[in-house]
Each structure stands twice: as C-alpha cells, then as structure tokens.
N, C-alpha and C positions, 0 to 999 in steps of 0.2 A: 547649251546656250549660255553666252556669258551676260551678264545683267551689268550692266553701266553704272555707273550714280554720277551725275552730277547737280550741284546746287550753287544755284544764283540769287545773291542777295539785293533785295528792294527796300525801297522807301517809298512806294505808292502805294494805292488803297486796291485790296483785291479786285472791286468791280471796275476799276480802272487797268489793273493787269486784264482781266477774262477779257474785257471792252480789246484793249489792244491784240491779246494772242488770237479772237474772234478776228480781228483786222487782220491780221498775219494769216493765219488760214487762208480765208479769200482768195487770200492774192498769192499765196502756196498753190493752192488748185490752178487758179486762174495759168500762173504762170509755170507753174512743174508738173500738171496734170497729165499733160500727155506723153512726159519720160518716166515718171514716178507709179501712175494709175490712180486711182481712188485713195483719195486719202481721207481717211475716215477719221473724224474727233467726236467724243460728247462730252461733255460738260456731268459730274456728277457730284454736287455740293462745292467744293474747291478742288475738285479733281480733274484734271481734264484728261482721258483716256483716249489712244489715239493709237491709227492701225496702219501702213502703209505699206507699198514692196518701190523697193527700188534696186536693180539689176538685177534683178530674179531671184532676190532676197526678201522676204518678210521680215516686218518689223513689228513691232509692237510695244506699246510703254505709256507711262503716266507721268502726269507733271502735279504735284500737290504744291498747293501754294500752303506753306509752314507759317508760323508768324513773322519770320524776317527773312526766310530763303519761299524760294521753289527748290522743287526738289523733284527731279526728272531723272526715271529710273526707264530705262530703255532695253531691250531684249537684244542680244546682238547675236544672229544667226554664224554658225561658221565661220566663214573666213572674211565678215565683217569684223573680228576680233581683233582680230592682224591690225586693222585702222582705229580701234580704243582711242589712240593719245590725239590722234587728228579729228575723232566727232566729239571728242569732248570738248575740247579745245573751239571747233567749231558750235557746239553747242553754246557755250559759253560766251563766246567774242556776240553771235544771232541773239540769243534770248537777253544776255544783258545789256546791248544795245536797245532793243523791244522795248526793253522795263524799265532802262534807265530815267529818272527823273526828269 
C-alpha cells in the first residue's frame, strides 16, 4: 500500500479548522454515504483519523493539524495508486477551499 502525503497550509485557529472539517463530514455522509458506505472519523487531540471504502476499495488516513499546514497522510490500496496525482490534487483544491480564510 502506497502512503500519500499531502499538506495544506492555514491561517485559521485549529478549533475553527476541527469546527469546519466537523461541517464537512456531515454533509460527506449526508451526501456520499450511500456510494461510499460508512465513513468513519474521530478526532484524537489534533488528529483527525478517518476510515472509508469507496469502489470496493478501503481507505484509511489521518489529517494532523501542524502549526501552519495540515498534513493528511492517506493509505492508498492498489490500483488507487495509478490516481496519486488526481487525489492529491483533489485533496488539495477540497481541503484548502474548507480552511481557507
């Protein structure tokens, strides 16, 4: 399994990141839940740990909030590897919109 990294740099206060990725979630479930499954997060100090499957793929990874990035380390099953440059990218354009100022 290949491990991802990416990091998204803020300028808001962490309980306002957890506040909005909390918002995000929600409405993740709400609205991806039924193509995705269970998408499991919790929260561990500034950790938010988080579990999903999507196309009959398991996921799994973490987001630390650093002192000026996040830093989201994702578990990328097989032949999710192949798409790297497209979920980073997407990771990146979602979360830094999320956090942006």
């Amino acid at each position: 399994m290949k491990t991802l990294e990416v990091r998204v740099p803020y300028e808001i206060t962490r309980e306002e990141i957890k506040r909005r990725m909390d918002e995000a979630l929600v409405k993740a479930r709400e609205e991806y839940g039924s193509q995705v499954g269970p998408i499991n997060a919790a929260w561990e100090g500034d950790q938010l740990k988080v579990q999903l499957s999507a196309m009959g793929m398991s996921f799994s990874g973490t987001i630390d909030i650093e002192d000026k990035d996040l830093l989201v380390k994702l578990g990328l099953p097989g032949m999710a590897s192949l798409f790297s440059g497209k979920i980073k990218a997407g990771i990146e354009e979602r979360l830094g919109s999320l956090i942006a100022g």
